[in-house]
PDB file of N, CA, C and O in Angstrom:
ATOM      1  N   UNK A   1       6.543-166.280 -36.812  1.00  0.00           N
ATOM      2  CA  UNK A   1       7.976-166.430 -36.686  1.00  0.00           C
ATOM      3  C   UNK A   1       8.279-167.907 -36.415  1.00  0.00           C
ATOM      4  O   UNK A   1       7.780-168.568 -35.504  1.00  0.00           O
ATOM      5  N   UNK A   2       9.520-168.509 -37.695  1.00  0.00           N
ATOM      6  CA  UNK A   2       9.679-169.693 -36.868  1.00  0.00           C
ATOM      7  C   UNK A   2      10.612-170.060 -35.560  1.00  0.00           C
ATOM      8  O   UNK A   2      11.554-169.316 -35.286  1.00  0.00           O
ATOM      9  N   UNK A   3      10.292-171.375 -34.653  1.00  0.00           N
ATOM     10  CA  UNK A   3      11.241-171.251 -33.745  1.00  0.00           C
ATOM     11  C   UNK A   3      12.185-170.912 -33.646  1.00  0.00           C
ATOM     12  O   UNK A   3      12.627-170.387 -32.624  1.00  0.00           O
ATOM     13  N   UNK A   4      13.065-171.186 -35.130  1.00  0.00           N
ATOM     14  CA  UNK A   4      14.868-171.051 -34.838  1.00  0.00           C
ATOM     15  C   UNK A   4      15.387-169.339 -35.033  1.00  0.00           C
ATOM     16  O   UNK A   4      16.484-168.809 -34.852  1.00  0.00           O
ATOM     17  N   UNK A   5      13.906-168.724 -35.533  1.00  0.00           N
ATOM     18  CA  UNK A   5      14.308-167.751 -35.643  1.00  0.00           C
ATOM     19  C   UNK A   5      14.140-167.176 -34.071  1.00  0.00           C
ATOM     20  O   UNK A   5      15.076-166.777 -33.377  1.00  0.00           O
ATOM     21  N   UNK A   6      12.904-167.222 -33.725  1.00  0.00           N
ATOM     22  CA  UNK A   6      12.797-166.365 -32.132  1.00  0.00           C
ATOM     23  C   UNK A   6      13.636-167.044 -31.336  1.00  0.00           C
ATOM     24  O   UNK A   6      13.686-166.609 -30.185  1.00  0.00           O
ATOM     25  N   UNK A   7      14.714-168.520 -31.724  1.00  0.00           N
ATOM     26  CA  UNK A   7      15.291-168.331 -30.328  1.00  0.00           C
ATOM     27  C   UNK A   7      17.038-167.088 -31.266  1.00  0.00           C
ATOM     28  O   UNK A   7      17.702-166.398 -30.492  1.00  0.00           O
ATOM     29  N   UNK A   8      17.234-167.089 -32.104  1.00  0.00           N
ATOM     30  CA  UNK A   8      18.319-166.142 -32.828  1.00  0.00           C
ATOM     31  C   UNK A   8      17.639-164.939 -32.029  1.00  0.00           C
ATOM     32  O   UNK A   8      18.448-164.212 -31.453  1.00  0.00           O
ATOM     33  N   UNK A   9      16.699-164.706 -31.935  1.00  0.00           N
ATOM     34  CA  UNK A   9      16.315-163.172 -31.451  1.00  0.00           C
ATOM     35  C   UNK A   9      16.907-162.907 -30.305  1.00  0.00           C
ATOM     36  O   UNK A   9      17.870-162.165 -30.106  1.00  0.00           O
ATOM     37  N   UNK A  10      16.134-163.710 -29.355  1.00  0.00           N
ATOM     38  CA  UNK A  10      16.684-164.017 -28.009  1.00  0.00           C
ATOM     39  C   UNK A  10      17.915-164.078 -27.653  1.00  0.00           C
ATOM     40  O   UNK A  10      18.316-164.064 -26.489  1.00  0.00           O
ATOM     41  N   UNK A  11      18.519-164.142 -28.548  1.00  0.00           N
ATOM     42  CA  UNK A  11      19.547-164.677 -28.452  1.00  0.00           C
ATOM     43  C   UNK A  11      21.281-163.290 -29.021  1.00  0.00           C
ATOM     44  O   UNK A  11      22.456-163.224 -28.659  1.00  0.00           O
ATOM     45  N   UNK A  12      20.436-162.519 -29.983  1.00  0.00           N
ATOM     46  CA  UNK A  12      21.016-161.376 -30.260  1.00  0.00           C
ATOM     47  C   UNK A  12      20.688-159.571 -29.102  1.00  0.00           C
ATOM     48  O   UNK A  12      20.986-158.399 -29.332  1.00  0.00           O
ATOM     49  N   UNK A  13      19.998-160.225 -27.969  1.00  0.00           N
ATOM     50  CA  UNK A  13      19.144-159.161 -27.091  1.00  0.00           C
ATOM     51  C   UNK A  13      20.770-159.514 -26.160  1.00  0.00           C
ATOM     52  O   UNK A  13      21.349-160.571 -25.911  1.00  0.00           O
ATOM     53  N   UNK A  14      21.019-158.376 -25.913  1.00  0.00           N
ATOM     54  CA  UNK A  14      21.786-157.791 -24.580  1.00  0.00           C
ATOM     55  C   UNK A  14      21.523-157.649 -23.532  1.00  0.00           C
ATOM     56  O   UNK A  14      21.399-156.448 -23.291  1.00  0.00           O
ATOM     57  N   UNK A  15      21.273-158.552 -22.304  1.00  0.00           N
ATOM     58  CA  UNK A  15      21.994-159.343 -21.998  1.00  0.00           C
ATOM     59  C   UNK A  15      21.015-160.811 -23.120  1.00  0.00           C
ATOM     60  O   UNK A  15      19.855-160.613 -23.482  1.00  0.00           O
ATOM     61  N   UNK A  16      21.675-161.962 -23.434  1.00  0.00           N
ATOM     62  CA  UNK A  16      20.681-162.912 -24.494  1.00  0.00           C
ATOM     63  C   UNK A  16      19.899-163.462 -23.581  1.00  0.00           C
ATOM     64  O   UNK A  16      20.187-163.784 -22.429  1.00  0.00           O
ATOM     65  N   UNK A  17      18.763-163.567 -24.226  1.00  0.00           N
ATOM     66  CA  UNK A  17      17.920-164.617 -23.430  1.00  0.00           C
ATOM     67  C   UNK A  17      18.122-166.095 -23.729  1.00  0.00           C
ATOM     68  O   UNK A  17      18.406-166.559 -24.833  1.00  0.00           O
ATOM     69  N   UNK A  18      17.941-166.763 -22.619  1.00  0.00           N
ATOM     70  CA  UNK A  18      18.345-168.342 -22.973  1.00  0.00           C
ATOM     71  C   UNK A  18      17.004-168.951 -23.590  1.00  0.00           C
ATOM     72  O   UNK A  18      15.973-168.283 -23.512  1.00  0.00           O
ATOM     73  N   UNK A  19      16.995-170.457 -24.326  1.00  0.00           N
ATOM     74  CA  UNK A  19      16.450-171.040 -24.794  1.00  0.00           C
ATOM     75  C   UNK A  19      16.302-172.264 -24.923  1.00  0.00           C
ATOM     76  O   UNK A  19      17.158-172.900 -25.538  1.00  0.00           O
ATOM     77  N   UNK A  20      15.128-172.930 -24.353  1.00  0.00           N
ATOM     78  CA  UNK A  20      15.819-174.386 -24.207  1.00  0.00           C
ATOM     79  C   UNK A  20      14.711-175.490 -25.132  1.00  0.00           C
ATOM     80  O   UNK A  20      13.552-175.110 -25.292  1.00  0.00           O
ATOM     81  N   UNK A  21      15.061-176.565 -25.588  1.00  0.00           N
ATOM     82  CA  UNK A  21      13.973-177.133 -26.285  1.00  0.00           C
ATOM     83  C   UNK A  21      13.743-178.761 -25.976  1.00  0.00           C
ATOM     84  O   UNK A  21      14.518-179.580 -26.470  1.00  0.00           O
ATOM     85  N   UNK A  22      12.844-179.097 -25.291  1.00  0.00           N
ATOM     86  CA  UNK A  22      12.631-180.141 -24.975  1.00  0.00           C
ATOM     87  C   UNK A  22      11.663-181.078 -26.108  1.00  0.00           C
ATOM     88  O   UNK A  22      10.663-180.710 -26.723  1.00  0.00           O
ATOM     89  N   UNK A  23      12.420-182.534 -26.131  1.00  0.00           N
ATOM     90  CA  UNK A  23      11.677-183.317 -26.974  1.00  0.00           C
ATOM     91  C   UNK A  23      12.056-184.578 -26.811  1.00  0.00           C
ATOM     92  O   UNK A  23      13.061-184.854 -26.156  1.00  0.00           O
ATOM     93  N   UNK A  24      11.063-185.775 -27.562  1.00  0.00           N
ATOM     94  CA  UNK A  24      11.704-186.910 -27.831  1.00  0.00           C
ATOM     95  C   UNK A  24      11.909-187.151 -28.953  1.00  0.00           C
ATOM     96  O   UNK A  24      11.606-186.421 -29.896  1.00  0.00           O
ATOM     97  N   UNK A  25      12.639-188.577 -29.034  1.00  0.00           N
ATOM     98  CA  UNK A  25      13.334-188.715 -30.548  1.00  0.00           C
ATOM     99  C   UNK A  25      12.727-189.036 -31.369  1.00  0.00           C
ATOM    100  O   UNK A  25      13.022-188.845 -32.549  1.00  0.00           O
ATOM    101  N   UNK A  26      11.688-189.625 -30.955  1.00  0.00           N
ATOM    102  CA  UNK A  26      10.335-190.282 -31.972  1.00  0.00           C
ATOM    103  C   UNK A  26       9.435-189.259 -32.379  1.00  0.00           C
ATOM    104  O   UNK A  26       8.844-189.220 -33.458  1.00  0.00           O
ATOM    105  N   UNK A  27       9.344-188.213 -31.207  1.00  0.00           N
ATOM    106  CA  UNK A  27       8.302-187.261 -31.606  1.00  0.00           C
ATOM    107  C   UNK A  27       8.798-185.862 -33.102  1.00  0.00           C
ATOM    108  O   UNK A  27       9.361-184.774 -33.217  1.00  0.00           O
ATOM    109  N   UNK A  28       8.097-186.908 -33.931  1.00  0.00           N
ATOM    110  CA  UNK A  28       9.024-186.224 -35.184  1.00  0.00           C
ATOM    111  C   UNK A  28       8.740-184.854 -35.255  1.00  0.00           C
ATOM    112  O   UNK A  28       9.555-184.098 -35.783  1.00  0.00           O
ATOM    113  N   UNK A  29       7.392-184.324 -34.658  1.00  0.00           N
ATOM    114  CA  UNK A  29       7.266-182.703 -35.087  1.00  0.00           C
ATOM    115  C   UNK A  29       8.175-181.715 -34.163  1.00  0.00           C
ATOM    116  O   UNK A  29       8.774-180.680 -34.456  1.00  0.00           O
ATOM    117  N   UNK A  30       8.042-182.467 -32.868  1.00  0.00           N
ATOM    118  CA  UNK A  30       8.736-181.602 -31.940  1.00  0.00           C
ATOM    119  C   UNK A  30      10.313-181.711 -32.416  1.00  0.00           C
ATOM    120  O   UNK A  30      10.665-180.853 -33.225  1.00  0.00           O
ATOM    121  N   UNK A  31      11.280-182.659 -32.005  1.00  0.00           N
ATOM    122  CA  UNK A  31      12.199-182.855 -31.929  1.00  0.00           C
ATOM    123  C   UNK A  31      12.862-182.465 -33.978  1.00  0.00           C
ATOM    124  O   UNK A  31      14.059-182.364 -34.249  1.00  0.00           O
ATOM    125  N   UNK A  32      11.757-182.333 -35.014  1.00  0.00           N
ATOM    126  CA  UNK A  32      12.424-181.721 -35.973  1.00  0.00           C
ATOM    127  C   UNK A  32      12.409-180.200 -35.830  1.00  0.00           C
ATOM    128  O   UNK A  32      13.374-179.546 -36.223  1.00  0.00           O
ATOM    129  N   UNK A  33      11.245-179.568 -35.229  1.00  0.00           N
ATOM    130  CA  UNK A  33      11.430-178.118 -34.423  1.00  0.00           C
ATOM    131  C   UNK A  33      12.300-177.741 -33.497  1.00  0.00           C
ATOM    132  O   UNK A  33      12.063-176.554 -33.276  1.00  0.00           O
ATOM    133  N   UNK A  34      13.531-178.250 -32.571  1.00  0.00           N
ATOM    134  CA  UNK A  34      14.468-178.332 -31.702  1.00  0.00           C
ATOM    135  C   UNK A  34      15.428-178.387 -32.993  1.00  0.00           C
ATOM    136  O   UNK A  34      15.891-177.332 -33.427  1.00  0.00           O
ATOM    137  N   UNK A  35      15.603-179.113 -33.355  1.00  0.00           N
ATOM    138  CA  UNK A  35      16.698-179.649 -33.979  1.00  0.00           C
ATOM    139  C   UNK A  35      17.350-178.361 -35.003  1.00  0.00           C
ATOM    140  O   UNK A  35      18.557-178.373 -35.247  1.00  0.00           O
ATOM    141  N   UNK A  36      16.181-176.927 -35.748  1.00  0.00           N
ATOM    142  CA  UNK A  36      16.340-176.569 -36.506  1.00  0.00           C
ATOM    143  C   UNK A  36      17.083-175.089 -36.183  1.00  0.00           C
ATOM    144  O   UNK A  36      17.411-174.188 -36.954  1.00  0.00           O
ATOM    145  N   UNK A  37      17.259-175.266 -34.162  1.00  0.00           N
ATOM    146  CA  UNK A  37      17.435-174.020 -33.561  1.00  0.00           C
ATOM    147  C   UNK A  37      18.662-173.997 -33.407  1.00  0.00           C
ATOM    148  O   UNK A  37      19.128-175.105 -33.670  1.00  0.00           O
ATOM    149  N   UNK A  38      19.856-172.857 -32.936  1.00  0.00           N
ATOM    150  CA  UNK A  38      20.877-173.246 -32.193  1.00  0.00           C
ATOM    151  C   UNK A  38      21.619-171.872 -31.839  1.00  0.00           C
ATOM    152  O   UNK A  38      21.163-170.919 -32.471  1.00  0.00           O
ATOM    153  N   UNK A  39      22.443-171.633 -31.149  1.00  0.00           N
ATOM    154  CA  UNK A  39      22.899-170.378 -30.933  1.00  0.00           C
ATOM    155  C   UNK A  39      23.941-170.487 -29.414  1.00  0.00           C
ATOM    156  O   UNK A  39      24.132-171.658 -29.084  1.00  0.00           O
ATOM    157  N   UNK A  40      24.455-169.678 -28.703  1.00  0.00           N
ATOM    158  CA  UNK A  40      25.411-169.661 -27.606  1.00  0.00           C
ATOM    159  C   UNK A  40      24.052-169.797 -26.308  1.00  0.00           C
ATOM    160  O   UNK A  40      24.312-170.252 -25.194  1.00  0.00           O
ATOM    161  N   UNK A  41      22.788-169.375 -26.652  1.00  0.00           N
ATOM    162  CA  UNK A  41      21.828-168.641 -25.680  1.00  0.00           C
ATOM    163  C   UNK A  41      20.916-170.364 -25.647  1.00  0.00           C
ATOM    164  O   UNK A  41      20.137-170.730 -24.767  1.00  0.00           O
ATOM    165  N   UNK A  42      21.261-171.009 -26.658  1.00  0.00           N
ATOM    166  CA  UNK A  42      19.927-172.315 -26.843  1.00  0.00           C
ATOM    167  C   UNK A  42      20.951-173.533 -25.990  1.00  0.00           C
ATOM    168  O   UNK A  42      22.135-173.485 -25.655  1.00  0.00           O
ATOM    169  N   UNK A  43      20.040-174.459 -25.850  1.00  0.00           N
ATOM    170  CA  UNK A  43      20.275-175.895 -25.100  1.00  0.00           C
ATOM    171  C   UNK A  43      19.140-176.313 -25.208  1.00  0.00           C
ATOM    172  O   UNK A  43      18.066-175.784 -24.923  1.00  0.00           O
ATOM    173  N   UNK A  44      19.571-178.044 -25.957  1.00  0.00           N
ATOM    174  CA  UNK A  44      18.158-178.830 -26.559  1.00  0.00           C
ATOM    175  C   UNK A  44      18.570-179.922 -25.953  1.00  0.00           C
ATOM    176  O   UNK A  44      19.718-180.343 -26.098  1.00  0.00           O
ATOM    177  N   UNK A  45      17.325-180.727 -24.913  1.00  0.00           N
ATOM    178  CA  UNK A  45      17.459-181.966 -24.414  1.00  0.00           C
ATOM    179  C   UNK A  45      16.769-182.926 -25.061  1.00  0.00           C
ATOM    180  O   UNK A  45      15.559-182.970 -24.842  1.00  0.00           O
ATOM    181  N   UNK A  46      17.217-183.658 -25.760  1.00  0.00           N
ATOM    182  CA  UNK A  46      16.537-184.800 -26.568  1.00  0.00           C
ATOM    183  C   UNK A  46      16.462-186.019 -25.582  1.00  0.00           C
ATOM    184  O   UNK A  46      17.302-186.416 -24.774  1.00  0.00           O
ATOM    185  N   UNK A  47      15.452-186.405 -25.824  1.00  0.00           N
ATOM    186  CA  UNK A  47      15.172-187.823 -24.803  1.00  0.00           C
ATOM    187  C   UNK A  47      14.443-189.171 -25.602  1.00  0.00           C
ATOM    188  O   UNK A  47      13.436-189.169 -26.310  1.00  0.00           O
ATOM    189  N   UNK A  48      15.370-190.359 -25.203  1.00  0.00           N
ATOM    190  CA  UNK A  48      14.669-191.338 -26.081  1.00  0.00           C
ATOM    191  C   UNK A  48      12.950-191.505 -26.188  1.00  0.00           C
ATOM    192  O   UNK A  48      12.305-190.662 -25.563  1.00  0.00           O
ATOM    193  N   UNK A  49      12.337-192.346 -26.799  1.00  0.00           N
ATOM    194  CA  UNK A  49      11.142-193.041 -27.179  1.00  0.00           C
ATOM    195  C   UNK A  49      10.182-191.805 -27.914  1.00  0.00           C
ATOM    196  O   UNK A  49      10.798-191.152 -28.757  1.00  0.00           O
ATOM    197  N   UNK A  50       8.994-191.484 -27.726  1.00  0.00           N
ATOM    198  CA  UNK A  50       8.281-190.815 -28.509  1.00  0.00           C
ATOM    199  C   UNK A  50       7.434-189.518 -27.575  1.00  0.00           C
ATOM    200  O   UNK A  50       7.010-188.671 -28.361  1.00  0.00           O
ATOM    201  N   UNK A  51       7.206-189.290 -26.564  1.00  0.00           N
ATOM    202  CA  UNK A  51       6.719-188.713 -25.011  1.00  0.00           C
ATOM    203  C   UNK A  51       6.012-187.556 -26.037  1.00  0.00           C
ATOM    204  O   UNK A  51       6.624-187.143 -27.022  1.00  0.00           O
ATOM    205  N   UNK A  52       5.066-187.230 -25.793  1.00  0.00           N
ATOM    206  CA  UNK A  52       5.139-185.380 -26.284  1.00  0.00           C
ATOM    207  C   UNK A  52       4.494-184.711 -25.114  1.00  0.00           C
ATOM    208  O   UNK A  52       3.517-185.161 -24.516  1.00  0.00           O
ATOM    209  N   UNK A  53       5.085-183.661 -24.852  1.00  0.00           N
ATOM    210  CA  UNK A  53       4.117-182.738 -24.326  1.00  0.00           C
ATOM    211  C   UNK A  53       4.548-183.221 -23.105  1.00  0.00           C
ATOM    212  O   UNK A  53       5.693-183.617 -22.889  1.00  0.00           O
ATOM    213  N   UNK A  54       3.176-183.179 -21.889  1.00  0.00           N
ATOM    214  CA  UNK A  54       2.971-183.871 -20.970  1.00  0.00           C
ATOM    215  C   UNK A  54       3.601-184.592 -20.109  1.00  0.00           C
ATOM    216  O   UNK A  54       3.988-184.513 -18.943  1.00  0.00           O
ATOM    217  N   UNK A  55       3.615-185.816 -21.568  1.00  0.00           N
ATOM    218  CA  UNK A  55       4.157-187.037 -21.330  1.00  0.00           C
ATOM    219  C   UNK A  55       5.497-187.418 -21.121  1.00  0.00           C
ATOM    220  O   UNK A  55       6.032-188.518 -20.984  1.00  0.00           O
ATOM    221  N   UNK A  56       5.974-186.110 -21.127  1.00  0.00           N
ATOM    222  CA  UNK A  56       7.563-186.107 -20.979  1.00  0.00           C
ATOM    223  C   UNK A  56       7.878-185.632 -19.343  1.00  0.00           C
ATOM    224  O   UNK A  56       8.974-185.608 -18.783  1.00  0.00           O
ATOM    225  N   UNK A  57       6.423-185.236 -18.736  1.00  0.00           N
ATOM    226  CA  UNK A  57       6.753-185.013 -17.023  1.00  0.00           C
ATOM    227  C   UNK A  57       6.399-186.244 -16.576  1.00  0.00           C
ATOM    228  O   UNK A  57       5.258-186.706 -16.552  1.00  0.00           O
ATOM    229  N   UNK A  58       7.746-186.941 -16.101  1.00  0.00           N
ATOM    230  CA  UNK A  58       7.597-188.035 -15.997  1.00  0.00           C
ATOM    231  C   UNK A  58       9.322-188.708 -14.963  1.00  0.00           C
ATOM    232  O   UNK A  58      10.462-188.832 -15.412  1.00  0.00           O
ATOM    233  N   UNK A  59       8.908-188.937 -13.837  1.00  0.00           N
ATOM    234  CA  UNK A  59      10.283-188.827 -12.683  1.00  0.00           C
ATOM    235  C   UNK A  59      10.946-190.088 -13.535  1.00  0.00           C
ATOM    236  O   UNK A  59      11.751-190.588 -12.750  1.00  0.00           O
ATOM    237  N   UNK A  60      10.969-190.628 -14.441  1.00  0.00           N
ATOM    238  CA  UNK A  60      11.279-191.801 -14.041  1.00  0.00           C
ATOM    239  C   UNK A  60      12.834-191.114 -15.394  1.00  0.00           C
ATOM    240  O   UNK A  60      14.045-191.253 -15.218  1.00  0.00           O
ATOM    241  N   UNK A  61      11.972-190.279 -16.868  1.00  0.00           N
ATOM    242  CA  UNK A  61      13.124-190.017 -17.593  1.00  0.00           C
ATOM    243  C   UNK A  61      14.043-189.268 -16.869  1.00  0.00           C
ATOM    244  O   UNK A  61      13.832-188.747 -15.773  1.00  0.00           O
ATOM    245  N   UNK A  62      14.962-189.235 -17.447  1.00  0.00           N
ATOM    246  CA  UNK A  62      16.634-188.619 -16.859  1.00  0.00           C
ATOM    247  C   UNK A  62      17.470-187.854 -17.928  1.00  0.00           C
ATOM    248  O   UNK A  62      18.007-188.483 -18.839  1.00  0.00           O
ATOM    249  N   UNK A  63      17.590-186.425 -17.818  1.00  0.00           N
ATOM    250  CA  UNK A  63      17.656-185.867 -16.751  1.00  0.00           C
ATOM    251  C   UNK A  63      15.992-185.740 -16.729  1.00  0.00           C
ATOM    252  O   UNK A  63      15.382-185.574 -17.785  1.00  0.00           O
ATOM    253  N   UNK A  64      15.427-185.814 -15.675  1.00  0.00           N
ATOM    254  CA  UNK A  64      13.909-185.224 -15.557  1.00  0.00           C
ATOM    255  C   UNK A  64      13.786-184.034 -16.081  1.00  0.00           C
ATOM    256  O   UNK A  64      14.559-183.077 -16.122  1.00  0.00           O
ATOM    257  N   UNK A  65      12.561-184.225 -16.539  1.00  0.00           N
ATOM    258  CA  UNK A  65      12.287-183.144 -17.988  1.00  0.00           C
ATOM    259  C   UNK A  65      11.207-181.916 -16.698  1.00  0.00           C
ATOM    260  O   UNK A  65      10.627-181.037 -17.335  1.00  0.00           O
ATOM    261  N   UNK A  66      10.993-181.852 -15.348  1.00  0.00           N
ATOM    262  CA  UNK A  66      10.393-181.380 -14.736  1.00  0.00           C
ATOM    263  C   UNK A  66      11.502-180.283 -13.784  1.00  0.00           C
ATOM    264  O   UNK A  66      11.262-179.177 -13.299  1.00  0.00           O
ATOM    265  N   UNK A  67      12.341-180.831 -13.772  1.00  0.00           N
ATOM    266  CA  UNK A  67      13.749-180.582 -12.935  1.00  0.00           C
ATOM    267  C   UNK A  67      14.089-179.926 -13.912  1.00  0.00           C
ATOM    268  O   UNK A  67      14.413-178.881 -13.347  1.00  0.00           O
ATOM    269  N   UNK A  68      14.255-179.760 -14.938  1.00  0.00           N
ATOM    270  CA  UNK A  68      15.099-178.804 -16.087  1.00  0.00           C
ATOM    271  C   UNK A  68      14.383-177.882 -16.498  1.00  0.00           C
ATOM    272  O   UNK A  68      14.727-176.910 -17.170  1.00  0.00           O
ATOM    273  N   UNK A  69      13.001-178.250 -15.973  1.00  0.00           N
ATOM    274  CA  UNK A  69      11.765-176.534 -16.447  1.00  0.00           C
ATOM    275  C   UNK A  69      11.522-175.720 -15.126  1.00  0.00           C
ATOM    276  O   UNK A  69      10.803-174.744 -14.909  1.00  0.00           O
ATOM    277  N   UNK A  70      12.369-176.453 -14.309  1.00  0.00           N
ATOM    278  CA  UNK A  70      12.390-175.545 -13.215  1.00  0.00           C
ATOM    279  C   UNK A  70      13.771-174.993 -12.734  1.00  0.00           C
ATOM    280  O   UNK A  70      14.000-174.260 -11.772  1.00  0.00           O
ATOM    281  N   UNK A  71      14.628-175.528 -13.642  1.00  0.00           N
ATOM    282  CA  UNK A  71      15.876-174.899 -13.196  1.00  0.00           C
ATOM    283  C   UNK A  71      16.113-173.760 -14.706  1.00  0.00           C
ATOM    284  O   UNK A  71      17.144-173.124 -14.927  1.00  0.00           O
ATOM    285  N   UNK A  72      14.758-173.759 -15.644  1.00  0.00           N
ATOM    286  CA  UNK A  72      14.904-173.019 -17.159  1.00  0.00           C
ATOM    287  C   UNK A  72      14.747-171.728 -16.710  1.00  0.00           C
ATOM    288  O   UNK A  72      15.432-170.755 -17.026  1.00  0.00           O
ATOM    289  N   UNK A  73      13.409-171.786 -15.634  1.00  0.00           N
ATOM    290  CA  UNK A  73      12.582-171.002 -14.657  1.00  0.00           C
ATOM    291  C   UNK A  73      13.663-170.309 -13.674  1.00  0.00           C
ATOM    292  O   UNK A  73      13.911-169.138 -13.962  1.00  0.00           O
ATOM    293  N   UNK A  74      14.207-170.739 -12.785  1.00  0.00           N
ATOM    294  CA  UNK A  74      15.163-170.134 -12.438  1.00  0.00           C
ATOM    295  C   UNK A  74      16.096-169.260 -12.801  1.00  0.00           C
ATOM    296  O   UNK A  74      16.349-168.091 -12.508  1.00  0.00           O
ATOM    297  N   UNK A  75      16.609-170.161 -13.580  1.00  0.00           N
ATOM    298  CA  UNK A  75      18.085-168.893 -15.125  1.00  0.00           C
ATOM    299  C   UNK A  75      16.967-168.020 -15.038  1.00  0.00           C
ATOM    300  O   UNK A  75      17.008-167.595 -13.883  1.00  0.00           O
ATOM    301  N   UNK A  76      15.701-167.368 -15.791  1.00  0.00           N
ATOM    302  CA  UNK A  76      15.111-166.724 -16.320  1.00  0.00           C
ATOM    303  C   UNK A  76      14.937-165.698 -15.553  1.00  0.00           C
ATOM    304  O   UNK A  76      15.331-164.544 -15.722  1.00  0.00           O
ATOM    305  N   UNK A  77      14.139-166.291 -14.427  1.00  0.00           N
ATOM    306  CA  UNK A  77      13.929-165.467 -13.311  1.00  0.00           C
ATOM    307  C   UNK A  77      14.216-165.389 -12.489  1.00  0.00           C
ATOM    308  O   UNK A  77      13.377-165.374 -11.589  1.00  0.00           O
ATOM    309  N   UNK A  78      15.536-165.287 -12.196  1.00  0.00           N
ATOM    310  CA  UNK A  78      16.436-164.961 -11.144  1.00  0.00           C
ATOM    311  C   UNK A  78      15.950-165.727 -10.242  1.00  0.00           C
ATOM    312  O   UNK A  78      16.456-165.757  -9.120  1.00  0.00           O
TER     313      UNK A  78
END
């Protein structure tokens, strides 16, 4: 399944599940996989330079990409 489809899934489930897609702008595989999703249930944080993965837990980007997988975590799980 591609991404944009499982987050549409998620997204057609009663109550929807949310979806969020983190990337940078350089990182062409990720951020063209974000880019291809969208729906009422999705929210995509794009962040400058190239980071992947990892490299995107990092206090210094803004909004912190560590702070937003724990507040994704939260929505999710109550």
């Amino acid at each position: 399944m591609l991404y944009a489809e499982a987050v549409s899934t998620l997204g057609a489930e009663n109550p929807f599940k949310p979806a969020w897609c983190l990337s940078a702008q350089v990182d062409a595989p990720s951020a063209a996989v974000c880019s291809t999703a969208q729906g009422d249930n999705y929210t995509r944080f794009e962040f400058p330079g190239d980071a992947h993965g990892m490299m995107l837990i990092s206090p210094e980007i803004e909004p912190n990409p560590l702070e937003l997988i724990l507040d994704f975590l939260a929505q999710v799980l109550g």
